[in-house]
N, C-alpha and C positions, 0 to 999 in steps of 0.2 A: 643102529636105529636112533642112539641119542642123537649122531653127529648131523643125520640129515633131519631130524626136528629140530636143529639146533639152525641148521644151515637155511629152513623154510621160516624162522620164525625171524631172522636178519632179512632175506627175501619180503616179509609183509608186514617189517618196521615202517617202510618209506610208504605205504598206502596206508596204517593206521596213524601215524602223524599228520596225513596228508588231511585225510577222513575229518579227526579233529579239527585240524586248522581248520577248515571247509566248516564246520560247524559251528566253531565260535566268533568265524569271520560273520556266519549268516547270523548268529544273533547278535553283536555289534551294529551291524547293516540295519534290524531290524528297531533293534533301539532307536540310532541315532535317528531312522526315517522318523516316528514317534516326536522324538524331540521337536526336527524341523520343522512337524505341522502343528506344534504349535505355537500360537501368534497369539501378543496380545492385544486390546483395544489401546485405542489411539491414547486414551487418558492413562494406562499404566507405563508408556513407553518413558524412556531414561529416567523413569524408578529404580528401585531397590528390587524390585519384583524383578525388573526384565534386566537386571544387573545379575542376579542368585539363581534366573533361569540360563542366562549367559554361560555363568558361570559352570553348571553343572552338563553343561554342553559343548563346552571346550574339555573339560574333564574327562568325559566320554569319548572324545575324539583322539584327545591323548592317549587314553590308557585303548582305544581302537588301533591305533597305528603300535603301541607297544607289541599289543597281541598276536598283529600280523607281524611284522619284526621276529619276535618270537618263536610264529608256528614258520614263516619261511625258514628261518635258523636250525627250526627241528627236522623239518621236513629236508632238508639241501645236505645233512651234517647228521644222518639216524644215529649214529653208534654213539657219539661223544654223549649227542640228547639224551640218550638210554643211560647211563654213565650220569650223566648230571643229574637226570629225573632222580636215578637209582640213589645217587647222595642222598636229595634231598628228602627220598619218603625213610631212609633210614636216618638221617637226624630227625624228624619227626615222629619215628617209633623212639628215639631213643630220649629224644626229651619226654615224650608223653610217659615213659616208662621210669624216667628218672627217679630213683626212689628217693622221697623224701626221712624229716628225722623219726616222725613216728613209722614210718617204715621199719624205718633199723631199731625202733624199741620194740614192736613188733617181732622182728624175726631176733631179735636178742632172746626175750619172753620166751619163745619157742625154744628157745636153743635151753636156754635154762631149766625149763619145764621137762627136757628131754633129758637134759642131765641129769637133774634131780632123781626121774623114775630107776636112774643106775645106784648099786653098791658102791660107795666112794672106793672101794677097792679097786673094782672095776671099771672107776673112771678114769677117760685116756687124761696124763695128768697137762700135756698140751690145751687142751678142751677146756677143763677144771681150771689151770691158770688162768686162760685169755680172758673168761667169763668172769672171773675174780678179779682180776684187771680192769674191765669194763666198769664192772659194778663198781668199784672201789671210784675209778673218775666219774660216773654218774653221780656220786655221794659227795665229791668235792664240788662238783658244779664244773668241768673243764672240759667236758666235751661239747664241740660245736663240729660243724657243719656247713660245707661252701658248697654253694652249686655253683656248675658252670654250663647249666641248659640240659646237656645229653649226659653228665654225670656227676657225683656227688664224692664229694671229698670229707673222711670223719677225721679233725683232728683235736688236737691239747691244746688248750690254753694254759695262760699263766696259774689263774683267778676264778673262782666262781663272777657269776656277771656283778652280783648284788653285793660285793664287797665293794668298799670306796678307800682305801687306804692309798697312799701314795704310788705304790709300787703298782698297783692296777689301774690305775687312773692316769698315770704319767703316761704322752704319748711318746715320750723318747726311750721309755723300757717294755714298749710293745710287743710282740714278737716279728720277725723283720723279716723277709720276705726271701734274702738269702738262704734262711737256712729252716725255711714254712715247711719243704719237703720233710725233714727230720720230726714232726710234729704231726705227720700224716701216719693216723694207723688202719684208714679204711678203706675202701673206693668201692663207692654204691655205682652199681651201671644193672642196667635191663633188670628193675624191680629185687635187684637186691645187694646185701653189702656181700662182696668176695671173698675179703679174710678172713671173718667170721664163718662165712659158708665154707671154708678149707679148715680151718681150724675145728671144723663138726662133724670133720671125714674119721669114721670109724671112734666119735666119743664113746663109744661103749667097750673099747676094747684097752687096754691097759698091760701094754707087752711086759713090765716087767712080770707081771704073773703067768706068762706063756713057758 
């Protein structure tokens, strides 16, 4: 059952691309007719006016022929189109999802809050450390945070920001980009940090007491 709705839905790619282009061909078409009728009086002509209406009508024409370009490419080439489309609306869930830093102070909160209602006896001491760890660099000032669009990297700095001593201010004792990985302890992706969420796997339970 899956294979042949799988095999109908490859079958009515090349007519929904087709469909589309046909559509944004016609409202291109319909723009640009718009443009062309209009004229201005003889007193505006080799103005600024009939220079910036020029101009927004070469633009249109442009990005007209990008579009058919385009929907022909989609329409000629279904499977790759599908494939391309598909990247791009998942980099787009995945930036739009990129968790930022009060994200991760957020779901830190939570994590703490969760720990806390446990018997330190009973906490997994995995769990209990990382959060003690976190807290302890929040309190020095050394955790930061680089995005790179669809995901977020937590790492260490040297320095809190707001110190000025030589040692953190020099740009030749900065942290250097060879060895940035060793300094990464997080990776925020689809709305949350992952180490920390693996790290919160069964904090309530504390095997040496099994």
């Amino acid at each position: 059952m899956s294979l042949n709705s799988g095999a109908r839905g490859f079958r009515r790619a090349p007519s929904l691309f087709r469909n589309t282009f046909e559509q944004l061909k016609t409202r291109y078409d319909s723009l640009q007719a718009r443009l062309d009728a209009i004229t201005f009086p003889e007193r505006y002509k080799g103005t600024i006016l009939e220079k910036w209406a020029m101009y927004w009508k070469n633009l249109v024409i442009d990005y007209k022929e990008m579009v058919i370009d385009t929907g022909r490419t989609m329409r000629d080439r279904p499977v790759r189109s599908s494939v391309y489309v598909s990247l791009l609306a998942g980099s787009l869930y995945a930036g739009a999802r990129n968790p930022s830093e009060t994200d991760f102070y957020d779901q830190f909160r939570r994590a703490y809050n969760q720990l806390s209602l446990v018997h330190p006896t009973c906490q997994n001491p995995i769990a209990s450390q990382h959060l003690t760890f976190l807290e302890r660099c929040h309190n020095e000032g050394i955790l930061r945070r680089l995005s790179l669009g669809v995901v977020s990297f937590l790492w260490l700095d040297n320095y809190d920001k707001g110190l000025a001593i030589y040692k953190a201010v020099c740009p030749y004792l900065q942290p250097r980009y060879m060895t940035f990985h060793e300094r990464i302890i997080d990776v925020g992706f689809n709305g949350k940090f992952w180490v920390l969420e693996r790290k919160m796997i069964d904090y309530d339970i504390n095997e040496e007491n099994l």
